[in-house]
C-alpha positions as CSV (number, residue, x, y, z in Angstrom):
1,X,25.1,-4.9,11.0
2,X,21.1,-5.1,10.9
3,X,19.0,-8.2,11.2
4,X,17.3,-9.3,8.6
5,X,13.3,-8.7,9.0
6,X,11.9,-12.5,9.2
7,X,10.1,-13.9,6.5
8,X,7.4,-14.8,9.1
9,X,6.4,-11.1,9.4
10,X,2.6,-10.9,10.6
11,X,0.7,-9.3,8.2
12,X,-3.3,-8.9,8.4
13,X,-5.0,-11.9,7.0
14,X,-7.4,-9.8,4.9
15,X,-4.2,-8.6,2.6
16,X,-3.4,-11.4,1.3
17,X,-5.4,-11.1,-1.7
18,X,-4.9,-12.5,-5.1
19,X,-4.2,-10.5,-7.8
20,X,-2.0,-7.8,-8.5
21,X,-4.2,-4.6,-7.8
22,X,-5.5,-2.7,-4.5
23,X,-8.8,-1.3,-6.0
24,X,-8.3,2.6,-5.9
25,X,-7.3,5.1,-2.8
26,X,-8.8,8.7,-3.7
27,X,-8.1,12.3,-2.8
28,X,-10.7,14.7,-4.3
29,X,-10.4,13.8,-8.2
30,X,-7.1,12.9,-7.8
31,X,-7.1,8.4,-7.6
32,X,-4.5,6.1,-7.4
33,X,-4.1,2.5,-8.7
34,X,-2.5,-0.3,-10.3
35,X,-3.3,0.0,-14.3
36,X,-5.1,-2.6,-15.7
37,X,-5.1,-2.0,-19.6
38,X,-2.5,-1.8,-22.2
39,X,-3.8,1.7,-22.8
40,X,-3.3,2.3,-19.3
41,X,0.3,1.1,-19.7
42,X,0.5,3.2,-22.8
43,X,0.0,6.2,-21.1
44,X,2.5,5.8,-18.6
45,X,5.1,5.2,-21.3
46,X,3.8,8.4,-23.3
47,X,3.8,10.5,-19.6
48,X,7.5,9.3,-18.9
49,X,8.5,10.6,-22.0
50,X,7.2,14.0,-21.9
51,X,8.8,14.3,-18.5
52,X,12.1,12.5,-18.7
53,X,12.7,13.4,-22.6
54,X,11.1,16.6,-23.6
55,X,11.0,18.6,-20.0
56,X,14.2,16.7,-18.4
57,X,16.9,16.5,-21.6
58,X,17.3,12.7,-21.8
59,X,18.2,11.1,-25.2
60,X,15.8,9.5,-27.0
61,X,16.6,7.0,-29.6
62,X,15.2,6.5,-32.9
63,X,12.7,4.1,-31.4
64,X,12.0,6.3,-28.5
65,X,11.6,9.9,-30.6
66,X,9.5,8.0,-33.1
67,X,6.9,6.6,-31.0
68,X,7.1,9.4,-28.3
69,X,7.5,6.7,-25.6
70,X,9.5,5.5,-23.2
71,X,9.6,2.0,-23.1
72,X,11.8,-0.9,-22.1
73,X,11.2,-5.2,-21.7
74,X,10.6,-4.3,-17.8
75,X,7.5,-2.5,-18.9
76,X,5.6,-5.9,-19.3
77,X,6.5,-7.2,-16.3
78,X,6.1,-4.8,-13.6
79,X,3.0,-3.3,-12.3
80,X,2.7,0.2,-12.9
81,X,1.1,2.3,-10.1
82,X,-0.8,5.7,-11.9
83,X,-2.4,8.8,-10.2
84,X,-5.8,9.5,-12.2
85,X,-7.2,12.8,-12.6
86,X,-10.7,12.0,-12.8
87,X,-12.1,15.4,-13.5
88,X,-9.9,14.5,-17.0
89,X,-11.6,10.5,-17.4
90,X,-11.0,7.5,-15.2
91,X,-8.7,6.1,-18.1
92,X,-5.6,6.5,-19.4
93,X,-6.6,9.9,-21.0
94,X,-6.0,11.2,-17.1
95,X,-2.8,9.4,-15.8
96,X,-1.0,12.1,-14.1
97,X,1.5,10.0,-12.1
98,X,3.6,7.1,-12.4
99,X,5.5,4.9,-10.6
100,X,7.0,0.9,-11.9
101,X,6.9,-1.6,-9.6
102,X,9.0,-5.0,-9.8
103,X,9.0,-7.9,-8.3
104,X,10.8,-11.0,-8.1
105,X,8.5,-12.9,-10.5
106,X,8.6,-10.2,-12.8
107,X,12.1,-9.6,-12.9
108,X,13.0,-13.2,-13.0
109,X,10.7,-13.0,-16.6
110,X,12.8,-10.2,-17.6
111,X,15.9,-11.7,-16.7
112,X,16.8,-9.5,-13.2
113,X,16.3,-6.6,-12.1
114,X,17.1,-2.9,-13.8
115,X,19.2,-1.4,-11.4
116,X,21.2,-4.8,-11.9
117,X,23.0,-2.6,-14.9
118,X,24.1,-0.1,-12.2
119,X,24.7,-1.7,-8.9
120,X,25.7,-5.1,-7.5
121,X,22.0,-6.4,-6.1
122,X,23.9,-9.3,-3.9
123,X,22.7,-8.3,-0.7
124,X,19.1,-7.3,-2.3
125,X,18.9,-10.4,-3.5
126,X,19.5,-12.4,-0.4
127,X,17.5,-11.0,1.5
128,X,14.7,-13.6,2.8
129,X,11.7,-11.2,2.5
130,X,9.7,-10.2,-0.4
131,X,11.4,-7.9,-2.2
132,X,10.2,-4.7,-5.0
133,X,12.0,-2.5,-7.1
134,X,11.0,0.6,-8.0
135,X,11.6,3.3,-10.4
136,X,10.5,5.5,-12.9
137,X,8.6,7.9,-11.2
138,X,7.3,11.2,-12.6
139,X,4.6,13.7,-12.5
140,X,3.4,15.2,-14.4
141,X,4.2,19.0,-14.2
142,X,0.8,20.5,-13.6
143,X,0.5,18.0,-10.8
144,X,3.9,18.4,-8.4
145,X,1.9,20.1,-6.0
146,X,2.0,17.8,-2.3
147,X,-1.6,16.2,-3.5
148,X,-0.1,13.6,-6.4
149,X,3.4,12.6,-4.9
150,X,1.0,11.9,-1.5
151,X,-1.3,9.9,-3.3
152,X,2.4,8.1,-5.1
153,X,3.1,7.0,-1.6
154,X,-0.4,6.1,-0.3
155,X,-0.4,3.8,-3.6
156,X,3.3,2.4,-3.1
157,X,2.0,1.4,1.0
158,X,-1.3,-0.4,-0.2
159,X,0.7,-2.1,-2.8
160,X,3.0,-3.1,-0.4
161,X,0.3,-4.3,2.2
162,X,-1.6,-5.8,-0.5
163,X,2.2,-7.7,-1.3
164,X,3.6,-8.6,1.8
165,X,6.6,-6.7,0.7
166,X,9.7,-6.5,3.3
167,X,12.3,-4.0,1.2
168,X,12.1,-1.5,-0.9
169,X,15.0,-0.5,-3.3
170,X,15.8,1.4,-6.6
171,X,17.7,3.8,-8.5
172,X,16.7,7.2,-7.6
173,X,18.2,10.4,-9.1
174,X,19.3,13.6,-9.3
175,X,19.6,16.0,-12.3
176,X,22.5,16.5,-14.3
177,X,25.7,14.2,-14.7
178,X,28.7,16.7,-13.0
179,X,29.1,15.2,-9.6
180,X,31.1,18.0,-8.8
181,X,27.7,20.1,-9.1
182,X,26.0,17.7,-6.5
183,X,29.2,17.4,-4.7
184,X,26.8,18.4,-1.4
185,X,24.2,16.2,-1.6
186,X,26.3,13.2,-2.2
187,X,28.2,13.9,0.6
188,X,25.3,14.3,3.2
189,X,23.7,11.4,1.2
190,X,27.1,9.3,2.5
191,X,28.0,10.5,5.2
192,X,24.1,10.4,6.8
193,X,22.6,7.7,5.2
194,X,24.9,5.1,4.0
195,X,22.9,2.1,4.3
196,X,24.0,-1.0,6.7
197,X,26.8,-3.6,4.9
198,X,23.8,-5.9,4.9
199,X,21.9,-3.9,2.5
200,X,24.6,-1.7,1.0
201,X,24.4,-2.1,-2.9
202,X,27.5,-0.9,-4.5
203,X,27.8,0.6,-8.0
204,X,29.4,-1.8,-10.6
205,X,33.3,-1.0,-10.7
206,X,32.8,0.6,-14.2
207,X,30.4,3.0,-13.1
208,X,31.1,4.3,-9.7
209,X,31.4,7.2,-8.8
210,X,33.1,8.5,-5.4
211,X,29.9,10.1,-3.4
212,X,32.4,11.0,-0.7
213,X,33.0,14.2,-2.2
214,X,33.4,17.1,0.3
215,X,35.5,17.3,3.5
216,X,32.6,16.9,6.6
217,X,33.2,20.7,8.1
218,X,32.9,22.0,4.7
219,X,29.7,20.8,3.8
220,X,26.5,22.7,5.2
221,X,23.7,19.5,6.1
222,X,20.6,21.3,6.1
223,X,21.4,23.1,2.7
224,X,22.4,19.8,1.1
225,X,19.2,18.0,2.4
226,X,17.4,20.5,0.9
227,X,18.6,20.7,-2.5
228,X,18.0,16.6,-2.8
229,X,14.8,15.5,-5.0
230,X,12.2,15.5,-3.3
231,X,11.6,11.9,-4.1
232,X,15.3,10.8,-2.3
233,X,14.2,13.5,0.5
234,X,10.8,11.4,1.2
235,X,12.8,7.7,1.0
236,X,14.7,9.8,3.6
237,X,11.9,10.5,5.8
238,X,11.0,6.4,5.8
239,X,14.2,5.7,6.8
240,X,16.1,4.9,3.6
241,X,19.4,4.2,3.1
242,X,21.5,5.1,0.3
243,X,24.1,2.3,-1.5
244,X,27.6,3.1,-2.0
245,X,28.6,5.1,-5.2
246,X,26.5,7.5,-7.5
247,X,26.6,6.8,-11.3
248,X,26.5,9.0,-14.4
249,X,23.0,8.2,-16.4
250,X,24.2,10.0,-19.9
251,X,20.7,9.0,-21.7
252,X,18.7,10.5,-18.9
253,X,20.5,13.4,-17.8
254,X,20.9,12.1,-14.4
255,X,23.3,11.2,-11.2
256,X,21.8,8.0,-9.7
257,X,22.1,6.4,-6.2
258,X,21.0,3.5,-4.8
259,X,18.3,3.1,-2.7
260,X,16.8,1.1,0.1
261,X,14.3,1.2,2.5
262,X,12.7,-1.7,4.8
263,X,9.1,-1.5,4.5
264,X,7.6,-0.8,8.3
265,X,7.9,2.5,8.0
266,X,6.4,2.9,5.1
267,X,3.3,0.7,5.8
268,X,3.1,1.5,9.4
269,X,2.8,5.7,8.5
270,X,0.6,5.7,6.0
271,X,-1.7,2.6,7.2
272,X,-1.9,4.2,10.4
273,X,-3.0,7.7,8.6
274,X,-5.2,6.3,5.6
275,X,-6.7,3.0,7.8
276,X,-10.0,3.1,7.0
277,X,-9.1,4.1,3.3
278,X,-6.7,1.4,3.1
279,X,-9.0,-1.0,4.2
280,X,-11.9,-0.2,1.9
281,X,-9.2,-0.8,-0.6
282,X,-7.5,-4.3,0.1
283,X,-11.1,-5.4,0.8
């Protein structure tokens, strides 16, 4: 079993800022930020639904298909982290990117957290750090090059600086809902990455699924890693940890598993790539 990190953890003084935003980190026109406006927000809502509805198959209620938005109570509690194209407009008129971001206050407003419909958060919960959820990440297609989904992460480590944030965990997901078609990657997820009992969310009984799928000889490692997300595969690359048992998301045409990841890889990484930038940015 891991230690818990200590709720003492010395960050730099000149992070712990008020407010909820780290002013913006750019790459060329490319920036990223926390939005600030309910158009801002808007757009997110109206990018997640071209990607996860129209491009990715999910099922839109009336609500949904009306408005051409997704949109859920979490919305107005959670930051939302967006890549700006600003060779589009510095607004919401060029949000490329998206990622929500959760935290205790919010979801306490909200009344938990939104994996809490999948998995069993008890050992997220008792963790003594700060803690952030996140989820609904997409980009736009025009924008999956390396550039955006960079800038995702350089966002999600000032946040998290900015924060104090100790853990990191969410729903992540693969496409389609056969398991027996990602038989492979749940497997190597499992069998490679199964996160400590400390930390080790577990899908609620109704909805588990057994990611335990494939005797160990049988399955080829590098081939699995490489079919995973590539989302999963950079939560991977931090040092994330999967829960244990996938479940079917019907509405969004997905598989889902749990993740985790303790927050010193993430900060120390791209802090130590992106200092000065980082800096200018918490300042």
């Amino acid at each position: 079993m891991t230690e818990h990190k200590p709720i003492g953890r010395a960050w730099p003084t000149s992070q712990a800022h008020e407010g909820r935003g780290f002013g913006e980190l750019r790459a060329g026109n490319l920036g990223v930020r926390i939005a600030t406006t309910a158009a801002e927000i808007d757009a997110v809502q109206a990018l997640r639904y071209r990607v996860f509805y129209q491009e990715m198959g999910a099922r839109a209620d009336r609500a949904a298909a009306g408005e051409q938005r997704d949109r859920d109570p979490f919305d107005e509690v959670a930051d939302h982290l967006l890549v700006v194209d600003h060779a589009i407009g510095p607004g919401p008129e060029g949000v490329v990117a998206t990622y929500r971001l959760l935290q205790r206050d919010g979801a306490a407003q909200a009344g938990g957290f939104y994996s809490a419909a999948e998995y069993d958060l008890t050992p997220i919960l008792a963790f003594p750090g700060r803690i952030l959820e996140c989820g609904r990440s997409c980009v736009d297609a025009t924008y999956r090059g390396r550039a955006a989904m960079q800038l995702l992460w350089r966002g999600i480590a000032a946040y998290v600086f900015h924060h104090q944030i100790d853990l990191m965990f969410g729903c992540a997901s693969l496409p389609g809902t056969d398991p027996e078609q990602l038989a492979d990657e749940l497997t190597y997820l499992y069998v490679n990455h199964l996160a400590p009992p400390a930390l080790r969310m577990r899908a609620v009984p109704e909805r588990y699924v057994e990611m335990n799928r494939r005797p160990h000889p049988a399955m080829a490692p590098m081939r699995a890693l490489a079919q995973l997300p590539p989302l999963i595969k950079g939560y991977l690359r931090l040092g994330g940890f999967v829960g244990d048992g996938a479940v079917i998301d019907q509405q969004f045409n997905t598989t889902d598993v749990a993740i985790v990841v303790k927050t010193d890889l993430v900060t120390d990484k791209y802090y130590r790539h992106y200092e000065r930038q980082l800096r200018e940015a918490l300042d």
